[in-house]
C-alpha positions as CSV (number, residue, x, y, z in Angstrom):
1,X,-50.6,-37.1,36.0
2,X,-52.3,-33.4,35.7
3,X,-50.7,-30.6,33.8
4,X,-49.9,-28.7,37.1
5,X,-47.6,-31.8,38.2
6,X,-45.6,-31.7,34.5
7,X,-41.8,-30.8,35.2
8,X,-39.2,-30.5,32.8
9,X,-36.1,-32.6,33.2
10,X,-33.3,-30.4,34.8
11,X,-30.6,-28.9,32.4
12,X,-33.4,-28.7,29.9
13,X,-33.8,-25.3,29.9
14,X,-30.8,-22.7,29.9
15,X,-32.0,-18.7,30.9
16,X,-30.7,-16.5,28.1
17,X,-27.8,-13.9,28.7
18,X,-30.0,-10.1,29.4
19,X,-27.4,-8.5,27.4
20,X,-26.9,-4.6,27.7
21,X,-28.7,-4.6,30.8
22,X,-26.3,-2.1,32.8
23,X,-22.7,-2.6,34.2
24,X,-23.7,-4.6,37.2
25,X,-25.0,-7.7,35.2
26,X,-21.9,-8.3,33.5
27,X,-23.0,-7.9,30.0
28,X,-24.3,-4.2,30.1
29,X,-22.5,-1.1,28.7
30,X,-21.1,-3.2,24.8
31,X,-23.4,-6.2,25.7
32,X,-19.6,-8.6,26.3
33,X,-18.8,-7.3,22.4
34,X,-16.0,-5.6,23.6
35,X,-15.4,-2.0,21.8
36,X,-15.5,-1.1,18.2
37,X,-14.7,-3.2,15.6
38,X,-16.4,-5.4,13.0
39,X,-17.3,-7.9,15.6
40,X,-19.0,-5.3,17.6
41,X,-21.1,-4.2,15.1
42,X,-24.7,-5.6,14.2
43,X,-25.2,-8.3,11.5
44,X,-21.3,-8.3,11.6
45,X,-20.0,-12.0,9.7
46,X,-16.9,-13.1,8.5
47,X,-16.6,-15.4,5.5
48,X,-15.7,-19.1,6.1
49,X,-11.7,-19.1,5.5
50,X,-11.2,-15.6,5.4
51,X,-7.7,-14.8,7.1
52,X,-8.0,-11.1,8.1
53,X,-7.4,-10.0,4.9
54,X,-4.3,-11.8,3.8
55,X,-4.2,-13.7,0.8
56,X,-6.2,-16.9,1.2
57,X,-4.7,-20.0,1.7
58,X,-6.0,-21.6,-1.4
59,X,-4.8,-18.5,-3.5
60,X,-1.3,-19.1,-2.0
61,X,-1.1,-22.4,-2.7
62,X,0.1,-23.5,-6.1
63,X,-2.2,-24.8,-8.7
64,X,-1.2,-28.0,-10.8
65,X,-2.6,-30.4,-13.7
66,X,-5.9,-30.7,-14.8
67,X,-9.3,-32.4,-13.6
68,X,-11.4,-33.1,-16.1
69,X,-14.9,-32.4,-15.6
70,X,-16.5,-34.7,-17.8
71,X,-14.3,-37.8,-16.5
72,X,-16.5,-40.9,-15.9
73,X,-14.8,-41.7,-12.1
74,X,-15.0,-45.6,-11.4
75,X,-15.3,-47.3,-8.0
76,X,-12.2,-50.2,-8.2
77,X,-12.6,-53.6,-7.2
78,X,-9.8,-56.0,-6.8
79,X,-9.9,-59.8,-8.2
80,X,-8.9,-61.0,-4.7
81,X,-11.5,-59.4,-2.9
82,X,-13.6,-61.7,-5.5
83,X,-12.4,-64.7,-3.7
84,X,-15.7,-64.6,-1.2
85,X,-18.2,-65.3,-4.0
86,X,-18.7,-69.3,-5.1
87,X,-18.0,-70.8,-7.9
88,X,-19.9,-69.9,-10.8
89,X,-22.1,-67.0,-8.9
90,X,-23.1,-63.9,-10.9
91,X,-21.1,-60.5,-9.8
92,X,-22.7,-57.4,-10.3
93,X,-23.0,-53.8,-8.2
94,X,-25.9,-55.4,-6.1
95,X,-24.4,-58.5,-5.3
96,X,-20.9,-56.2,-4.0
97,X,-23.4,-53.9,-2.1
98,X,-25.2,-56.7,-0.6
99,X,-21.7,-58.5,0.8
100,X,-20.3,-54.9,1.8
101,X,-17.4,-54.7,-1.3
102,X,-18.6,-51.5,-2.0
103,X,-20.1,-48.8,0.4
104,X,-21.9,-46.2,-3.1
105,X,-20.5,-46.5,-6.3
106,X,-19.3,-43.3,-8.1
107,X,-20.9,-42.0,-11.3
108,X,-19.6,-44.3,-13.5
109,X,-20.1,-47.5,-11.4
110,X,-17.5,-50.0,-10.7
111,X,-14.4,-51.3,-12.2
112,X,-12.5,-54.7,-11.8
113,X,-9.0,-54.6,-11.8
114,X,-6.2,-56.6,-12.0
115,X,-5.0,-56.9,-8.3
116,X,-3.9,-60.0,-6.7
117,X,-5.2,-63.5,-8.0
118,X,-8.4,-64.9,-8.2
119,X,-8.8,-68.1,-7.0
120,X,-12.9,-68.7,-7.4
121,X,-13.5,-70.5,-10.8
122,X,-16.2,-69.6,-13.5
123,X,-17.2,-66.3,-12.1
124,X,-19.7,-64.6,-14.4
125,X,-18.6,-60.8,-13.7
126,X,-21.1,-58.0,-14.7
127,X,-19.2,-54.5,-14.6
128,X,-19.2,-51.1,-15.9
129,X,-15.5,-51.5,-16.7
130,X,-12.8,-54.2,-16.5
131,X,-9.0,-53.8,-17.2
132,X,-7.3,-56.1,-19.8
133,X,-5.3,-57.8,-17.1
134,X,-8.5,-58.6,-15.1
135,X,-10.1,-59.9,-18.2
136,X,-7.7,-62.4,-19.2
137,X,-7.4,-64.1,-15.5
138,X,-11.3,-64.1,-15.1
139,X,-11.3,-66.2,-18.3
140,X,-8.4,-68.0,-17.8
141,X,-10.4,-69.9,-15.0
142,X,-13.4,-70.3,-16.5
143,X,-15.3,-67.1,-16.3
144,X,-17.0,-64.5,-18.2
145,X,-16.8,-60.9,-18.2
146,X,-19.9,-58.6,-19.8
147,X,-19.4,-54.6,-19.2
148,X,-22.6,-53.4,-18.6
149,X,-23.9,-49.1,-19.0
């Protein structure tokens, strides 16, 4: 292959619009802009959301409660998605990563709670946060729980 035989693949390569280019293209005279306005104008831009100069949606809309900024936000795990670890096994964030229990954790890792009943015995659960509830039927069958930072 020379470089006089190279052809690009069709559809590859799209002529520009010749804007402003007189009446008979087309696109002459306002260059398809129409006439006046802000969208007419060079560098023109409107903000993302911005409604024409209405209110805003989100300054219509009521505001309610509080978020705290500072909260520590917990990815949840329930017991009975436990169930597919064996007897005995070590749970921690890897190990629910690694089996696809959890896609990311949020900031303040992952918490076990109470939900539906665990059947696997003497589960050693390693978690940044565990409700009481959880606790009690983890060591009810054996198991120990250890939060970890």
């Amino acid at each position: 292959m020379k470089l006089h035989e190279l052809v690009s693949t069709p559809g590859s390569h799209k002529t520009s619009k010749r804007l402003g280019r007189g009446d008979a293209s087309g696109k002459g005279g306002t260059s398809g802009k129409g006439t006046k306005g802000q969208m007419a104008r060079k560098g023109h831009k409107r903000k993302i959301g911005f409604e024409g100069g209405q209110m805003i949606l989100v300054r219509r809309l009521p505001k309610r409660g509080f978020q705290n900024p500072a909260r520590t936000a917990y990815t949840p795990v329930n017991l009975e998605q436990l169930n597919r670890f064996s007897e005995g096994q070590t749970v921690g964030a890897a190990e629910l990563l690694a089996t696809g229990l959890c896609k990311k954790f949020e900031n303040g890792g992952f918490k076990v709670l109470a939900k539906g009943e665990l059947a696997v015995k003497g589960l050693q659960v390693k978690a940044n946060a565990v409700s009481a509830a959880a606790k009690a039927k983890i060591e009810a069958l054996g198991g120990s729980v250890e939060i970890v930072k």
